[in-house]
Kinemage of the C-alpha trace (Angstrom):
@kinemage 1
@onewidth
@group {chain A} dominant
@subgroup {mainchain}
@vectorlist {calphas} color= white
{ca unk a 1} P 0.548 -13.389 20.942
{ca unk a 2} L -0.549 -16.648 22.579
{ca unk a 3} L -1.571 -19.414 20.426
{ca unk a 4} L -4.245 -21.768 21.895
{ca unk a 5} L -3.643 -25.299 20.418
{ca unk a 6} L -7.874 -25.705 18.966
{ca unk a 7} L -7.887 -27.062 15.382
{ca unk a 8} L -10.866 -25.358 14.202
{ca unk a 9} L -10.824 -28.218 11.216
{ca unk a 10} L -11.297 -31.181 13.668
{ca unk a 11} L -13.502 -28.825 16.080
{ca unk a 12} L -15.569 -27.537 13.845
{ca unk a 13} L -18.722 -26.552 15.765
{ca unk a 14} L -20.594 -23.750 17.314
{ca unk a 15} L -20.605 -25.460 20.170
{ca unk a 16} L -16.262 -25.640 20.493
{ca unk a 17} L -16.054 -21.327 18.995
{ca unk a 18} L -18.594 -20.628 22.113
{ca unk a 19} L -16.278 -22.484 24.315
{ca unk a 20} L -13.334 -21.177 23.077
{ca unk a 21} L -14.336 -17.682 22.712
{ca unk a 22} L -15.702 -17.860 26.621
{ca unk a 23} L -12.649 -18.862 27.497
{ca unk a 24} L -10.847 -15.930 26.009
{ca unk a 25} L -13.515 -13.616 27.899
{ca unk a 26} L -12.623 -15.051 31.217
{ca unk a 27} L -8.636 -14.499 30.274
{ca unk a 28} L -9.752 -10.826 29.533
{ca unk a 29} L -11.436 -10.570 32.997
{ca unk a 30} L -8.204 -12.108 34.803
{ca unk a 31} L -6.033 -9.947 32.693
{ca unk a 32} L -8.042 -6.688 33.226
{ca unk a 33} L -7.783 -5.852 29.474
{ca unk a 34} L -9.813 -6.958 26.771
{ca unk a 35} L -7.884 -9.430 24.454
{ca unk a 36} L -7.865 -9.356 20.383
{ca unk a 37} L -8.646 -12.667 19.271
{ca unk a 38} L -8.064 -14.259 16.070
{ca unk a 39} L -9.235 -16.871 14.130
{ca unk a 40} L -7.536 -18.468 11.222
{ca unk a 41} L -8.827 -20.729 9.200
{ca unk a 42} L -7.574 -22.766 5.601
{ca unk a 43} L -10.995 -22.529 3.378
{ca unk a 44} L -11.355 -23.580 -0.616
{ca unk a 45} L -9.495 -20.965 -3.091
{ca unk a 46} L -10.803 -17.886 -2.642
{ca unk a 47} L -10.694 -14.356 -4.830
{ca unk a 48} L -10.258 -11.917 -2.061
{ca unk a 49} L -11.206 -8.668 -3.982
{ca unk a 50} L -14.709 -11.058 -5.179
{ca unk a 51} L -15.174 -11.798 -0.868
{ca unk a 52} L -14.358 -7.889 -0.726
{ca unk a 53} L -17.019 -6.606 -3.193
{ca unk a 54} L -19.749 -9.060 -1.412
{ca unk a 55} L -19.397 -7.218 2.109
{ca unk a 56} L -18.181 -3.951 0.767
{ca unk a 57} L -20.057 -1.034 2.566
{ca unk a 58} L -19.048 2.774 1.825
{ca unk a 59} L -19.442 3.339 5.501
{ca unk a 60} L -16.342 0.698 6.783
{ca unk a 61} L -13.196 0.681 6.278
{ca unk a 62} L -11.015 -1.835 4.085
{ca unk a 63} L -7.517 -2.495 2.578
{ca unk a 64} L -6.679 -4.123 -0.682
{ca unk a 65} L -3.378 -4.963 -2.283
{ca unk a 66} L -2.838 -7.760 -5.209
{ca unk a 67} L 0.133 -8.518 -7.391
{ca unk a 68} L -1.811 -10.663 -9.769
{ca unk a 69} L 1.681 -11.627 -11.866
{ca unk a 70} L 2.512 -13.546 -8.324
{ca unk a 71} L -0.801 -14.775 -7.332
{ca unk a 72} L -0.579 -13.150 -3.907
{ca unk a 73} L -3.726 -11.095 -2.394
{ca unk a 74} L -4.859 -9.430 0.719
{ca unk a 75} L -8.471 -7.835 2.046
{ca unk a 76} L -9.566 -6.619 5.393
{ca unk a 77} L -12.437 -5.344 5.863
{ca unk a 78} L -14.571 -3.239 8.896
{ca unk a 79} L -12.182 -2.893 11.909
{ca unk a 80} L -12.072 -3.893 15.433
{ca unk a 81} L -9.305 -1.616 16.518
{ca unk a 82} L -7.741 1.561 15.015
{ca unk a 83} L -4.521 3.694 15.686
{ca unk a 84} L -3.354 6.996 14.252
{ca unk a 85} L -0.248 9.217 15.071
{ca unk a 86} L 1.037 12.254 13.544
{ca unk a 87} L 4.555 13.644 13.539
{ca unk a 88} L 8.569 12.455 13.275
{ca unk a 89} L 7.547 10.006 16.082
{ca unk a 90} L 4.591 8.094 13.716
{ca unk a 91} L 6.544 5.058 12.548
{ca unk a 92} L 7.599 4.002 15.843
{ca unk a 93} L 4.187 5.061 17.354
{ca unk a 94} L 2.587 2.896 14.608
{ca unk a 95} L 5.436 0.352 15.978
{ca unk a 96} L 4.527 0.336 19.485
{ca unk a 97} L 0.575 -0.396 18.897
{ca unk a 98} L 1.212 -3.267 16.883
{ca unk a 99} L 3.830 -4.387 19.592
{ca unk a 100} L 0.698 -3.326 22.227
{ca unk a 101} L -1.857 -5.286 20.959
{ca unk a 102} L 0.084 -8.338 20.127
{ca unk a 103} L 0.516 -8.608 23.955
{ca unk a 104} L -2.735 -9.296 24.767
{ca unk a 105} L -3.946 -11.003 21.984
{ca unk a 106} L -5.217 -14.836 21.680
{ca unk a 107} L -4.584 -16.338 18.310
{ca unk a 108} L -5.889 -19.667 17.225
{ca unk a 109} L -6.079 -22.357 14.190
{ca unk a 110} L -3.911 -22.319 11.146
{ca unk a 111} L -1.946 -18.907 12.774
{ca unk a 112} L 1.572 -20.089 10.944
{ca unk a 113} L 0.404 -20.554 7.638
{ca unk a 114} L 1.290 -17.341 4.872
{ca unk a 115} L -1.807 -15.149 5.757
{ca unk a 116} L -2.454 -16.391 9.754
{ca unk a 117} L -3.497 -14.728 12.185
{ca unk a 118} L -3.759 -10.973 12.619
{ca unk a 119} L -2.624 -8.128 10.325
{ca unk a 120} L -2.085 -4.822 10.570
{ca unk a 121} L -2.887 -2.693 7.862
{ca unk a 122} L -1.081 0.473 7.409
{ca unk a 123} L -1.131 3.584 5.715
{ca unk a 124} L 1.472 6.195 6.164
{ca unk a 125} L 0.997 10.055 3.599
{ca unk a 126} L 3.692 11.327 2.112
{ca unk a 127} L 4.037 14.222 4.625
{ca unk a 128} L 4.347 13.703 8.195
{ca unk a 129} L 2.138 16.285 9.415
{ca unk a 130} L -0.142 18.611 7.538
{ca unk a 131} L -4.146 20.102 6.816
{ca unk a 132} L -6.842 17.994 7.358
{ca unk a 133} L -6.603 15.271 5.165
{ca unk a 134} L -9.498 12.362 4.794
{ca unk a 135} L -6.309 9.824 5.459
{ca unk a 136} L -4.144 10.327 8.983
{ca unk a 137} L -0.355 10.700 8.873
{ca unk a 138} L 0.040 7.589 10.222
{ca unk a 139} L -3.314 5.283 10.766
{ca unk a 140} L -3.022 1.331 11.491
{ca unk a 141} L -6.436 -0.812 11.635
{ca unk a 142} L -6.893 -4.390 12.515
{ca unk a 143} L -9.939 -5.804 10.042
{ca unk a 144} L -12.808 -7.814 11.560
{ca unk a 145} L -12.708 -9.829 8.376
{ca unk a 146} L -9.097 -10.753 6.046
{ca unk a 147} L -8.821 -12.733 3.247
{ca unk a 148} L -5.706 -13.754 1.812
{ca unk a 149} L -4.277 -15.943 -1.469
{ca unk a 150} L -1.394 -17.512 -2.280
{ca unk a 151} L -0.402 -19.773 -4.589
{ca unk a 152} L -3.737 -21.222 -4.954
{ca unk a 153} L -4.541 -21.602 -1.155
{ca unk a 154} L -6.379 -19.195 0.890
{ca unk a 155} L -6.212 -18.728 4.998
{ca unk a 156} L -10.022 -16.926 6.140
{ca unk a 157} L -9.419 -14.953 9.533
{ca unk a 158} L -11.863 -13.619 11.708
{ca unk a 159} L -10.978 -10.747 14.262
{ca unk a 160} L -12.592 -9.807 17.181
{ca unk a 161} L -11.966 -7.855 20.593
{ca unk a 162} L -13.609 -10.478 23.943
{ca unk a 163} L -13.589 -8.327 26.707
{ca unk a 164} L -15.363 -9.311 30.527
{ca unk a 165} L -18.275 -8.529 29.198
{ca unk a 166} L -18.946 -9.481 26.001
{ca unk a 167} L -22.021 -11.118 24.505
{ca unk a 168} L -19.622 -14.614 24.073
{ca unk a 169} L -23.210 -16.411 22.533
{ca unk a 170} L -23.231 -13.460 19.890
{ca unk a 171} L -19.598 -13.137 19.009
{ca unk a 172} L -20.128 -17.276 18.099
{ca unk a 173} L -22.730 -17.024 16.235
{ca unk a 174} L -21.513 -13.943 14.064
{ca unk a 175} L -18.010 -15.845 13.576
{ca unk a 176} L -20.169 -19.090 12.687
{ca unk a 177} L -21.629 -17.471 10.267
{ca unk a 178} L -18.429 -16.116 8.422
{ca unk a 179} L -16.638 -19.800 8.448
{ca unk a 180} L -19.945 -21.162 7.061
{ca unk a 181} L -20.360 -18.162 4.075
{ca unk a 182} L -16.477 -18.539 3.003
{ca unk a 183} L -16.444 -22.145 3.445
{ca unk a 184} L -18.862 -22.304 0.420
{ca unk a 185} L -18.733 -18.738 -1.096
{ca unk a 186} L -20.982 -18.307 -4.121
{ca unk a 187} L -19.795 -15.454 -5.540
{ca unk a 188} L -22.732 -13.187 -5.916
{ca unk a 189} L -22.630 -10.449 -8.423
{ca unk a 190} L -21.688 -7.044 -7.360
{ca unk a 191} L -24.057 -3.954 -7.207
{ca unk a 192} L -21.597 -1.823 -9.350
{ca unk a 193} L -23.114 1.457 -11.007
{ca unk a 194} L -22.578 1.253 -14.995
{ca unk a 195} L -19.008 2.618 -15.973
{ca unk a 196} L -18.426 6.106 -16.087
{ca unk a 197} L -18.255 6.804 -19.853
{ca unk a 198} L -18.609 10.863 -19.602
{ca unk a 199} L -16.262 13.264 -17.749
{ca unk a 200} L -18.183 15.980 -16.802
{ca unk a 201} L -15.292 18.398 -15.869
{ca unk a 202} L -11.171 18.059 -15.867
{ca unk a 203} L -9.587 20.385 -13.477
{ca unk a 204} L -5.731 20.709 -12.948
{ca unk a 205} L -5.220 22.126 -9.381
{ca unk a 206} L -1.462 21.907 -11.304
{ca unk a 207} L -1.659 23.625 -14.482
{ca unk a 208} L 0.813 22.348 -17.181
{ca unk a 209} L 2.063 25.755 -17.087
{ca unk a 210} L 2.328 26.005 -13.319
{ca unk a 211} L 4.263 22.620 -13.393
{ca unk a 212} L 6.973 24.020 -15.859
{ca unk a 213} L 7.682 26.570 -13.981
{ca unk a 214} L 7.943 24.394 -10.613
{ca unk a 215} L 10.751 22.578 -12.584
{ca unk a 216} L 12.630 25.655 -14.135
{ca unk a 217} L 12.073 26.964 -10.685
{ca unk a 218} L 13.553 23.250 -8.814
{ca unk a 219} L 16.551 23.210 -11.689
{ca unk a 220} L 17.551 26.781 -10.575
{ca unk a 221} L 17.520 25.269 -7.069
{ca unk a 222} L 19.795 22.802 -7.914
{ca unk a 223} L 22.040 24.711 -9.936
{ca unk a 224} L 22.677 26.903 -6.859
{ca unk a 225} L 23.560 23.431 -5.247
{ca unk a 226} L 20.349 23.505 -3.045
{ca unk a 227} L 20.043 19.288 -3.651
{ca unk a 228} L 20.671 17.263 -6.458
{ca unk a 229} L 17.317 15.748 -7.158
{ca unk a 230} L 14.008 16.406 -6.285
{ca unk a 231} L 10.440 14.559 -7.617
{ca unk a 232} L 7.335 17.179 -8.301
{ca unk a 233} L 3.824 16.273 -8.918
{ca unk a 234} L 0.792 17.132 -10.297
{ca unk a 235} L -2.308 16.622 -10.099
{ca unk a 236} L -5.595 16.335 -12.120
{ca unk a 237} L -8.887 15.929 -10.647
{ca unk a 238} L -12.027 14.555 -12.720
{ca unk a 239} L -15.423 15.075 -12.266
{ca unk a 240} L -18.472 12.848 -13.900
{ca unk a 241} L -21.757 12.896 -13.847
{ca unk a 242} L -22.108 9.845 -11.344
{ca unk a 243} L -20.129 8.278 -8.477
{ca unk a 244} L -17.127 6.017 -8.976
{ca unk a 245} L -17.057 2.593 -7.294
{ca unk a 246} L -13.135 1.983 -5.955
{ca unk a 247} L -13.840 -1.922 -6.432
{ca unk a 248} L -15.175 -1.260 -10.563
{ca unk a 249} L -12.001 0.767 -10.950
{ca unk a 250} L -9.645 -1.827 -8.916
{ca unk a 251} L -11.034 -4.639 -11.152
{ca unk a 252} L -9.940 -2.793 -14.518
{ca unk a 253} L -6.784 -1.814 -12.670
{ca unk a 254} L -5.813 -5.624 -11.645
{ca unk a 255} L -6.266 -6.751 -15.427
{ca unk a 256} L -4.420 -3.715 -17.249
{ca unk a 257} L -1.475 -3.925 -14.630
{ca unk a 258} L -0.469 -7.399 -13.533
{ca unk a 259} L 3.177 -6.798 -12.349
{ca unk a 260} L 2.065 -3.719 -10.617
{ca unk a 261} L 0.643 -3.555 -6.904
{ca unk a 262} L -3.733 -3.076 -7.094
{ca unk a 263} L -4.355 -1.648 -3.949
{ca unk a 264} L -7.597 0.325 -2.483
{ca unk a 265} L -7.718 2.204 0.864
{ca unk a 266} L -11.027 3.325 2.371
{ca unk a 267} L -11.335 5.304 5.251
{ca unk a 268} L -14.874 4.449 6.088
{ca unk a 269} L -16.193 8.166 5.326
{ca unk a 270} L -16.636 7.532 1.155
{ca unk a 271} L -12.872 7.736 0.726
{ca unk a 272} L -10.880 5.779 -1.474
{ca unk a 273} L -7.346 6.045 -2.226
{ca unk a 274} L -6.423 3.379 -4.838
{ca unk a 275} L -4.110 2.928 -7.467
{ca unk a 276} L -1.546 0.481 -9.403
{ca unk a 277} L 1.928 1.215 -8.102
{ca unk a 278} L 5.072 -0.598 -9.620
{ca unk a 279} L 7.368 0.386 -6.540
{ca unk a 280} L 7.634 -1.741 -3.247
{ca unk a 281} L 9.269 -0.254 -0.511
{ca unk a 282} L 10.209 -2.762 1.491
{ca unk a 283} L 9.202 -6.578 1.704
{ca unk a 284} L 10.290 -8.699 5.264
{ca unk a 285} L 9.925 -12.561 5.171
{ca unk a 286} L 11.069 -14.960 7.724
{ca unk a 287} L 14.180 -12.606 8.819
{ca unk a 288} L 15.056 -11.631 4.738
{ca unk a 289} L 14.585 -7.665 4.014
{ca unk a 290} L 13.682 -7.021 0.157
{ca unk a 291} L 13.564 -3.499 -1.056
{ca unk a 292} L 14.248 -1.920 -4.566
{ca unk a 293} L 15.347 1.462 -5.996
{ca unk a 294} L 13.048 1.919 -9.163
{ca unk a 295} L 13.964 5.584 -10.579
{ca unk a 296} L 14.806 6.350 -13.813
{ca unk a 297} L 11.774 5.933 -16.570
{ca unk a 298} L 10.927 5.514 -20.585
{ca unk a 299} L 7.600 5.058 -22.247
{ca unk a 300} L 7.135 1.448 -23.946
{ca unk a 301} L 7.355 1.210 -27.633
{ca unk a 302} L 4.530 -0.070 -30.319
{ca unk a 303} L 6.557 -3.150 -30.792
{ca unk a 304} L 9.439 -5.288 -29.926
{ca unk a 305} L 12.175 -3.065 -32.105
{ca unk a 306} L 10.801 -0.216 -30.723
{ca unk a 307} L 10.321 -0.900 -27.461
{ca unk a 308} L 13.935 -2.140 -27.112
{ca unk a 309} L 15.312 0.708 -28.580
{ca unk a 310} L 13.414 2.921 -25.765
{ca unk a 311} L 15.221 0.343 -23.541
{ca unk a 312} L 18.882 0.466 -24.319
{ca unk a 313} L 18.051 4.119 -24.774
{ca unk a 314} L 17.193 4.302 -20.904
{ca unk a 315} L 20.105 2.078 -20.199
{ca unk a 316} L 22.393 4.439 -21.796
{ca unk a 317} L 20.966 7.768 -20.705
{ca unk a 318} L 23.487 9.531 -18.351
{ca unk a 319} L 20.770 11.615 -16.652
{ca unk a 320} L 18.753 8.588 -15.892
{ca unk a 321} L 21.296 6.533 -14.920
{ca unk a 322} L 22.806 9.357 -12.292
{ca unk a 323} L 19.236 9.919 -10.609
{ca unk a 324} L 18.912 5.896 -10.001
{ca unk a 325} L 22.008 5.881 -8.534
{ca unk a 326} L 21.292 8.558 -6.342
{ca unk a 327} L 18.398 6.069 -5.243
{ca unk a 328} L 20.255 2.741 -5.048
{ca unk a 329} L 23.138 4.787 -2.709
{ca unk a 330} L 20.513 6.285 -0.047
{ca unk a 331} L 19.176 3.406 -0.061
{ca unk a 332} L 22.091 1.604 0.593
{ca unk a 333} L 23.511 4.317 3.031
{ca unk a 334} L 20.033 4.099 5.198
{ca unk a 335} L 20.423 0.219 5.598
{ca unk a 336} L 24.233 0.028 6.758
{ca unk a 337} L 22.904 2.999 9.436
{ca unk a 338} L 20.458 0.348 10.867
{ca unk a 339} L 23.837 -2.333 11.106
{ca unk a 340} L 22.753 -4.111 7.909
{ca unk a 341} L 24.703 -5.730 5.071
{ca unk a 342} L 22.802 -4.428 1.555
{ca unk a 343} L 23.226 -6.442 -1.425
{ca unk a 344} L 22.458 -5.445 -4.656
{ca unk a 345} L 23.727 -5.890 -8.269
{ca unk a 346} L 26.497 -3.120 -9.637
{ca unk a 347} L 24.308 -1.965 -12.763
{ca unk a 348} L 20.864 -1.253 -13.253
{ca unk a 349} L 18.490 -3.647 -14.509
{ca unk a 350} L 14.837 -3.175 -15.968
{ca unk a 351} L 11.667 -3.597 -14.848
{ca unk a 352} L 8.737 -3.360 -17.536
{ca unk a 353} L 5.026 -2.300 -17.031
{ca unk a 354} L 2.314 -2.069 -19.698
{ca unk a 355} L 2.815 1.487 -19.901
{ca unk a 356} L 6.197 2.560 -19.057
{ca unk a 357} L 9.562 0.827 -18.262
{ca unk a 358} L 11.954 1.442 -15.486
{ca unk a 359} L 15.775 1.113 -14.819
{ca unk a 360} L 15.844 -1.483 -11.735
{ca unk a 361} L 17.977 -2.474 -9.020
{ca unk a 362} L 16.805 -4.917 -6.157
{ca unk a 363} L 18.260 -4.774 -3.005
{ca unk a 364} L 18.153 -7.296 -0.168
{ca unk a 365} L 19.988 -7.699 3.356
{ca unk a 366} L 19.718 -10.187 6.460
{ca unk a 367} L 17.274 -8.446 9.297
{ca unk a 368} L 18.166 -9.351 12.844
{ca unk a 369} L 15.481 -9.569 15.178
{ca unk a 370} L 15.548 -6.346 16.893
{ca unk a 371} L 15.026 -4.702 13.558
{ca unk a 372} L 11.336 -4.085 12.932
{ca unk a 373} L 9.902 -3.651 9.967
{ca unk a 374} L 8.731 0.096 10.719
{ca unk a 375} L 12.029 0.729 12.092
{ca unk a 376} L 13.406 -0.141 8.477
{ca unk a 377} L 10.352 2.153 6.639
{ca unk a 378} L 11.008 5.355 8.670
{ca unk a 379} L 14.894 5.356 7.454
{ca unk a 380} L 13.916 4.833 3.975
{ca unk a 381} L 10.579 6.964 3.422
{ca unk a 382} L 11.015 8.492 1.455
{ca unk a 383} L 13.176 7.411 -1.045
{ca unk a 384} L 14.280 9.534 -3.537
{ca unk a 385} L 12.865 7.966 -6.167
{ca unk a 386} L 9.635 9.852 -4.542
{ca unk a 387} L 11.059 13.137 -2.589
{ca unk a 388} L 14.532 13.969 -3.280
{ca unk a 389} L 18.061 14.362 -2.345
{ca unk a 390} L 19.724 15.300 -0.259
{ca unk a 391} L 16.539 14.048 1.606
{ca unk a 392} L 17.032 17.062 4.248
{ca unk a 393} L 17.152 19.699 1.680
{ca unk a 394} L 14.848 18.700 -1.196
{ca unk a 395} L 11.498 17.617 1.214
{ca unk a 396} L 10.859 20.702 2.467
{ca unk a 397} L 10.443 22.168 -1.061
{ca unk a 398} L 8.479 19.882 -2.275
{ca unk a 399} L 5.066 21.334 -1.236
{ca unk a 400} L 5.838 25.057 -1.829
{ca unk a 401} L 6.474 24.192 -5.663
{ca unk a 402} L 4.250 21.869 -6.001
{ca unk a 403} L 1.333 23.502 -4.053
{ca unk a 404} L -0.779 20.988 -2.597
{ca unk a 405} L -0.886 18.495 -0.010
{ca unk a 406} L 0.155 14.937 -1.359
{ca unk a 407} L -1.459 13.157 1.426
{ca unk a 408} L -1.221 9.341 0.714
{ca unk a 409} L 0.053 9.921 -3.130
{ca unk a 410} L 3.694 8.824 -2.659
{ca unk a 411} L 2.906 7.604 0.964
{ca unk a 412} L 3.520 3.617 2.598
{ca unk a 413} L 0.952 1.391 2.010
{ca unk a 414} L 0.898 -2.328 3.459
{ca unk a 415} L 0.609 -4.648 6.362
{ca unk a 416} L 2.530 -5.929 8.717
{ca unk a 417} L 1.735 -9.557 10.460
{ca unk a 418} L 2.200 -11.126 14.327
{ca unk a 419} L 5.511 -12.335 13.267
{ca unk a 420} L 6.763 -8.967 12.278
{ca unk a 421} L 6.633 -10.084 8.534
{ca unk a 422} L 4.842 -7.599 6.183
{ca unk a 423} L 4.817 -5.265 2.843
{ca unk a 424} L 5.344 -1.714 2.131
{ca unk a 425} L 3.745 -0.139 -1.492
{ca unk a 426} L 4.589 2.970 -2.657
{ca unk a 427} L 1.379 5.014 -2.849
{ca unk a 428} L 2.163 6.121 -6.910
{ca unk a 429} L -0.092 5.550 -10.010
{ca unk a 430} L -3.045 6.477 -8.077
{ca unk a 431} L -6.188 8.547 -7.680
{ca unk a 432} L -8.347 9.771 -4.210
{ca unk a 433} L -11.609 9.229 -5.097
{ca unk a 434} L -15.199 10.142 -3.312
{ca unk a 435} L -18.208 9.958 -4.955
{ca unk a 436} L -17.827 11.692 -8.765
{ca unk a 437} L -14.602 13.359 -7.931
{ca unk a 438} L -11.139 11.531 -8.650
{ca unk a 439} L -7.564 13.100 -8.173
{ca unk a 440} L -5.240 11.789 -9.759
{ca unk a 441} L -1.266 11.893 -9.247
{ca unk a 442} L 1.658 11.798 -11.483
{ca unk a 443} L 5.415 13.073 -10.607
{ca unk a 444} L 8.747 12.826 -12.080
{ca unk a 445} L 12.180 13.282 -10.711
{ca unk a 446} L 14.197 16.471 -11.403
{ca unk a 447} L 18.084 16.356 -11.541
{ca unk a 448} L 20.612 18.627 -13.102
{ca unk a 449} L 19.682 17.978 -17.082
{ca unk a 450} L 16.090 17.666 -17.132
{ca unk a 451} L 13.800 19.417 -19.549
{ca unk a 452} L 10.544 20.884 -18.463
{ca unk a 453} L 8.521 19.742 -21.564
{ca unk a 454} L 10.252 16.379 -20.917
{ca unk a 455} L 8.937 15.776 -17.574
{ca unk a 456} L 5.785 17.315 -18.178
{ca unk a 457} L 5.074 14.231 -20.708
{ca unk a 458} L 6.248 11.711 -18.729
{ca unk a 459} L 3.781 12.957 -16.003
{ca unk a 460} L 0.870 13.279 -18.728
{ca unk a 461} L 2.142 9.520 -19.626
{ca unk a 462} L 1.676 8.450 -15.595
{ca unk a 463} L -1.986 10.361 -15.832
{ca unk a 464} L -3.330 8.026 -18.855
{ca unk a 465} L -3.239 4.797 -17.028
{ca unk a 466} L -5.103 6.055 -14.459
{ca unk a 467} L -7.463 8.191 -16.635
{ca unk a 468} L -7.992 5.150 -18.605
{ca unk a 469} L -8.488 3.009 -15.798
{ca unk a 470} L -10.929 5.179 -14.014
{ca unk a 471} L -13.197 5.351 -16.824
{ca unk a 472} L -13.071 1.518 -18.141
């Protein structure tokens, strides 16, 4: 990317974005290829899911992802250039369009800070290739509008595609306009329809009956020393008597889950996926990978006593324990096959959510250069904290017991930046939602030891949230 050295704060005119975006037109026309150009500016604190709902259309495409517990959020909206790819090849595919467009693209004002410049927002399904889906195996989109806060300070960015022949006098005025609005954003009120409070019909495409027999079925599998683990779903779709808003839903979801990731995809046809998803799958900052193997899962108790005892409970519990280890070591394994050096604590920790708790290990390593982030997501999705192991063995199974696509449910959500930084959420705790129709997800992993009824509550446990959420 080349940075052009304009200080939007000190140039702040219509006059200097028309010269500056005419100058990127008559780059294009000497280059022979249009040029994405971004424009980054520092504005007053900002809630990017409030700038979200005020230019939300179902017709346009956006990405959303907060951790509210670390003050860190993210939305793009509409898009000025879009990528999909299907196959074993879609990570690097995914890869090499980032790496495209970054050559010819024209980056200026506060590009550096957390948040700069342009982003790339990703979403990846579960299975590499499959039926028509309303979500690509692979899709990448860079937003015509992102928002982003941390720690109290938020970085507005405008993108846009200057080719020979663009309308330079339009293109100002329509970026004027943007740096004015979020310069002194008023926060209108959202046109929300009134919660749903009535569901119409619950359907299980998964019947709890079909679902115990998937996991007598998977245990007799790995008995016979098919694999050693392997995670089954279910899902539970909801009709009501009036259409959901993804935004309504992702503001109930940001307040009931603060450690967890709130994140809403739309793929510009009335499709949502969103959800609240505990589980990052990777994290790259300034040359430092950060991944984590969360596998292994109790429900929370009615109080403190309680609550620990379900924790030292989970600590103790053998069959637990052995399927987050299988996690934490192909985890591990997948790094040192890339030339890394994991590091990681020798016993489990916890991680607790309002709902249910988790056994926990992080896991970190040094990232050279020539290691993209991508590169580092296609060895490790999926983990088996989401498909199975042996990975080989156990994937392939997955959809004939389960019997339905997952699509994005379990897939790689995120973003990745010019620098090569980015994020990677694990698509769990989540619903597909378009108009009054919501599926919702919930899995748990099967090793050697499990009970059917077990696992069947702990994915009825996974379904409340959400069912909870979707109706607040």
């Amino acid at each position: 990317m080349i940075v052009r050295p304009l200080n939007l704060a000190e140039s702040s005119s219509p006059e200097a974005l028309r010269q500056f975006l005419n100058e990127c037109r008559q780059h294009a026309a000497a280059a022979g290829r249009a040029q994405l150009v971004s424009i980054s500016i520092e504005v007053s604190a900002l809630d990017p899911l409030a700038v979200l709902e005020s230019i939300f259309e179902a017709t346009e495409r956006h990405f959303y992802v907060e951790r509210p517990a670390e003050g860190v959020a993210l939305a793009g909206a509409e898009a000025v250039l879009t990528f999909s790819a299907h196959g074993p090849g879609r990570f690097a595919a995914c890869q090499e369009f980032i790496a495209q467009t970054l050559r010819h693209t024209i980056g200026v004002g506060c590009v550096e800070r957390p948040f700069g410049g342009p982003h790339f927002f990703t979403a990846l399904t579960f299975e590499p290739t499959g039926p028509d889906e309303p979500f690509a195996p692979a899709s990448v989109f860079v937003p015509r509008w992102q928002v982003a806060a941390r720690g109290g300070r938020t970085v507005a960015v405008a993108n846009l595609v200057i080719g020979a022949e663009t309308p330079v006098d339009l293109a100002a005025q329509k970026v004027w306009r943007a740096h004015q609005k979020f310069s002194a954003f008023d926060y209108p009120s959202p046109e929300f329809p009134p919660p749903v409070a009535v569901v119409v019909a619950a359907a299980e495409e998964s019947t709890q009956a079909r679902y115990r027999a998937a996991v007598v079925g998977a245990l007799a599998e790995i008995a016979r020393g098919d694999y050693e683990k392997i995670v089954l779903a279910r899902t539970r779709e909801l009709r009501t008597d009036q259409a959901f808003h993804p935004l309504r839903v992702l503001n109930g979801l940001r307040q009931r889950f603060p450690d967890c990731y709130a994140f809403s995809v739309a793929n510009g046809q009335g499709v949502s996926f969103i959800g609240a998803s505990p589980e990052r799958l990777l994290e790259v900052r300034a040359g430092r990978l950060k991944t984590e193997a969360l596998a292994g899962s109790a429900r929370r108790g009615a109080g403190a006593s309680e609550d620990a005892a379900f924790a030292v409970a989970l600590l103790r519990d053998e069959k637990e324990r052995r399927e987050h280890a299988m996690v934490v070591a192909f985890i591990a394994e997948q790094l040192r096959g890339l030339g890394l050096a994991p590091e990681h604590a020798a016993l489990p920790g916890l991680r607790r959510f309002a709902n249910v708790q988790h056994l926990h290990t992080a896991i970190e390593a040094d990232l050279p250069a020539e290691v993209r982030l991508l590169d580092v997501a296609e060895r490790l999705f999926p983990t088996p904290a989401v498909g199975g192991s042996p990975r080989a063995a156990a994937l392939p199974r997955i959809t004939a017991l389960e019997g339905f696509a997952r699509g994005l449910y379990a897939g790689a959500l995120g973003w990745v930046d010019h620098r090569g930084d980015g994020e990677l959420l694990v698509g769990l705790r989540s619903a597909l939602m378009a108009g009054s129709t919501a599926r919702l997800y919930a899995g748990a992993g099967i090793v050697a030891g499990s009970d059917p009824d077990q696992e069947l509550a702990e994915t009825e446990l996974k379904f409340r949230a959400m069912h909870e959420a979707l109706r607040a």
